[in-house]
N, C-alpha and C positions, 0 to 999 in steps of 0.2 A: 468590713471593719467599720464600725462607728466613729462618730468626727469623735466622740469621749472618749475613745479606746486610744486613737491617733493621737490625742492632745496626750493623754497619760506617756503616751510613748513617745511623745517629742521631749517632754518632760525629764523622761528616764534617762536618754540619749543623750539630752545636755546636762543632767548630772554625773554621766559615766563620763563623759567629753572632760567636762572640769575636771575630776577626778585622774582623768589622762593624763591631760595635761600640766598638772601641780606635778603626781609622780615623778612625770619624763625627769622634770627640771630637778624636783624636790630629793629624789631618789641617791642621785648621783655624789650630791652633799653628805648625804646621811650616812654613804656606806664608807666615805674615806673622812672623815670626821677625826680631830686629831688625838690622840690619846685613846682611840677603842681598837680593839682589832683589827687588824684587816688581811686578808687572806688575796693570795692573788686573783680569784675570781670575782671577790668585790672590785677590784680595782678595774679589772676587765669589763665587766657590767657595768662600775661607773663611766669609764671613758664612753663604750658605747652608747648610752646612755644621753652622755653629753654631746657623741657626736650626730645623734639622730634630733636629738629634741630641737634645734629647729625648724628640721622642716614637718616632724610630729605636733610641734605645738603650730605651726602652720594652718597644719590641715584642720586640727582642733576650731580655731577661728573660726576659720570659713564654716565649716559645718557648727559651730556655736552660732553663728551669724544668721545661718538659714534657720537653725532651731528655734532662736529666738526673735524671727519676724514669725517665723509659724504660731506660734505661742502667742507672742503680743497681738498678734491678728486675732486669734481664736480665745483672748481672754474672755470673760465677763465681767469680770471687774478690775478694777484699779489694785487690787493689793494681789492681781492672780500674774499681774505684769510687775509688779515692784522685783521679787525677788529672780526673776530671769536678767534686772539691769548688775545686779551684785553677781551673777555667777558668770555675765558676759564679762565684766571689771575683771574678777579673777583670771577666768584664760586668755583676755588679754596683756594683763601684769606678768601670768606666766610665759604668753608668747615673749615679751619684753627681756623677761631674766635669762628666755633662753640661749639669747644673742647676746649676754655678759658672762664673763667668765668670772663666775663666782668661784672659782679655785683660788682664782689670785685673790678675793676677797677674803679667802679663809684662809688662806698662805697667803700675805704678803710681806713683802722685804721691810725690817724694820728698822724706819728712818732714824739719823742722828743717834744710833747706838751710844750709852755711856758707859767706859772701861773703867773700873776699881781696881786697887789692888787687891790680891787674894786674900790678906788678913782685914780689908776692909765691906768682902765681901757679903754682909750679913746675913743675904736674902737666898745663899746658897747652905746646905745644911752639906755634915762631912758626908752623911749615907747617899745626897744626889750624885744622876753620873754628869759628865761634862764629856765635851768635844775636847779633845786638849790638841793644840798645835805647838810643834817646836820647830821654830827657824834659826840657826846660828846663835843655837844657846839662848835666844829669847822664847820664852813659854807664855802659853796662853791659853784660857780656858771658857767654853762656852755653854753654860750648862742646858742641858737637853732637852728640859722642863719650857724654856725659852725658846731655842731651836725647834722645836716641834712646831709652834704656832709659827714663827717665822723662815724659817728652812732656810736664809740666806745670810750671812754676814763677814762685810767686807772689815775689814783692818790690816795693819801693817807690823807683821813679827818678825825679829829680827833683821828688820830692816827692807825688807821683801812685801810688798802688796798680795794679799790672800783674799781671798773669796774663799769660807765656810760652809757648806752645805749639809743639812742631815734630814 
């Protein structure tokens, strides 16, 4: 094999590595995403997904790291090195993401909630659904459109402390 063949293919290897690695992380987002379908085999793929990708995007690294002293060693010029500094940036940005839980970024609990009454509700139309709670003849309503992005809310109906989930 030729050092041009080798270089070509150290090449390929850390663009498929990148590629890896953004999926692992990227994937798992995209299949539970709020308001699109999801089927329980997305959600199984995504967890798995999420529970590999750090030590997927691990190995990514490291073998990004060799790819790219190979390359920078065997450039010839200055601009044949630039673009292996931008795709080592990326899989490591993604090894980063992959030790966040960007679930709780896309669901998170939403702070300082503000309650209206119903006939002040504007911002709900009669055709939306809502979560409705009734505690001791107090009623309360949470509509769904809301609840999706945030999937948590606490308050107090009829007199009783509630935690809301949908």
């Amino acid at each position: 094999m030729t050092s041009r063949m080798k270089y070509a293919g150290a090449w390929l290897g850390l663009l498929l590595i990148t590629a890896l690695a953004v999926a692992v992380v990227f994937l798992p987002a995209w299949l539970i995403q709020p308001f699109a379908p999801q089927t329980q085999q997305d959600l199984d793929v995504s967890f798995q997904l999420r529970n590999w990708s750090p030590i997927v995007t691990l190995v990514c690294t490291v073998a990004a790291i060799l790819l790219t002293v190979f390359i920078w060693l065997n450039a010839r010029h200055w601009f044949g090195k630039a673009p292996v500094v931008i795709l080592i940036l990326v899989v490591v940005v993604f090894t980063w993401l992959a030790r966040q839980n960007h679930f709780e970024w896309m669901f998170n609990p939403l702070r300082n909630a503000a309650f209206v009454e119903a006939a002040n509700a504007d911002f709900v139309t009669d055709k939306e659904m809502v979560l409705a709670v009734n505690v001791n003849g107090d009623s309360v309503a949470f509509p769904v459109r809301q609840m999706a992005y945030h999937h948590v809310v606490q308050d107090v109906v009829g007199g009783m402390p509630i935690t809301a989930t949908y």
